[in-house]
Steps between C-alpha positions, in 0.01 A plus 500: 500500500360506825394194522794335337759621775263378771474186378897516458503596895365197567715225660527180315651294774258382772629487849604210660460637850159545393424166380677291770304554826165444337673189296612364839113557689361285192824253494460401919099403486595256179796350659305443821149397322764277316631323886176516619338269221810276551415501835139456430535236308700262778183590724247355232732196485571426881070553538451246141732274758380507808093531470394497811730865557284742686344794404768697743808303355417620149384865601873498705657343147349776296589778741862393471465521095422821533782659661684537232261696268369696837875641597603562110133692425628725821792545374334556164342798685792652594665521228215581305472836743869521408440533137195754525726744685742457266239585196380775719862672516579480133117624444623807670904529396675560201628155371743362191312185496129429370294385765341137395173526394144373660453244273847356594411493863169344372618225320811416768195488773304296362804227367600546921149443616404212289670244704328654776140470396554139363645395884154606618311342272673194590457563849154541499413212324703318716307667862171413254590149514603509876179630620279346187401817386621356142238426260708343271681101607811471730647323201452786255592760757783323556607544183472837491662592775832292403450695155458857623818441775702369227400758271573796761831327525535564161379847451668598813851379345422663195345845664822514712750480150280761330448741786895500586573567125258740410671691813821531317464491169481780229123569433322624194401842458110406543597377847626868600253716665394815302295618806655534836222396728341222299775178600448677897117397455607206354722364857218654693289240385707214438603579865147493624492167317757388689355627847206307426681183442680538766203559712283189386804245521529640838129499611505115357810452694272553851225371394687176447689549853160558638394136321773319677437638844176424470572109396 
């Protein structure tokens, strides 16, 4: 009987103040992976164009591309930090509403970061080709690049739909915490994740800066 009425005390309906900051940090770094490999791929046309571009007019072209993934990872951040006080209140109050659970925040991190990690493989393969650290051909890179921007276009699209849904919609009971401080460690680390995107996007960001001053 016990252990009926506690399962009864349980709240069916997940938050939606708890699901929309972390939706948003995961939303931002796919719509800006999503510019950026726009962006991106104009660069690898205008340097397919004109060959003779310098090393400096590329590392300046890819710098730009970036902007748009660096500002929404930051922003990512914040809101991110946004969502893990939020978990940490509700941890520690008395609430009507099931908190979601980790493997919600698992799965909406990784559809959010996806676009994310396929905009720096792309990148790198292009910088591989720029400073002929490729081992494959510039024709096969070439290839891949166009097919990883187009495909973070894609995903990034498709991550943006899904994470803004999934924010708002009813979810199923298996989605519902049944332990308070398991979806907290759950934002912890997506949120590292995030930090640490943020971080190597930005350390690429200078090194390329560095590359043009130096051309």
């Amino acid at each position: 009987m016990t252990s009926d009425s506690q399962f009864a005390a349980v709240p069916t309906r997940a938050s939606i103040l708890a699901r929309v900051a972390p939706a948003l940090s995961y939303a931002l770094p796919a719509l800006g992976a999503a510019v950026s490999a726009l962006m991106l791929i104009n660069v690898f046309r205008a340097m397919r164009n004109a060959e003779a571009a310098g090393i400096g007019a590329v590392a300046a072209g890819m710098r730009e591309a970036s902007f748009p993934i660096v500002v929404a990872l930051y922003l990512g951040v914040i809101l991110g930090f946004a969502g893990v006080v939020i978990g940490l209140v509700r941890m520690f109050t008395t609430v009507t509403t099931a908190t979601p659970s980790a493997w919600y925040f698992l799965i909406i991190g990784i559809v959010g970061l996806l676009p994310v990690l396929l905009l720096w493989e792309a990148q790198s393969l292009l910088l591989g080709v720029i400073f002929g650290r490729s081992p494959g051909g510039v024709v096969e890179v070439a290839r891949q690049v166009s097919v990883l921007s187009v495909m973070t276009m894609l995903f990034g699209a498709v991550s943006i739909l899904i994470l803004l849904v999934s924010a708002f919609v009813p979810l199923p009971r298996v989605l519902c915490a049944k332990r308070k401080w398991a979806p907290l460690v759950m934002l912890l680390l997506m949120e590292t994740a995030v930090i640490a995107m943020t971080v190597l996007y930005h350390l690429r960001n200078a090194w390329l800066w560095v590359q043009f001053q130096r051309s």
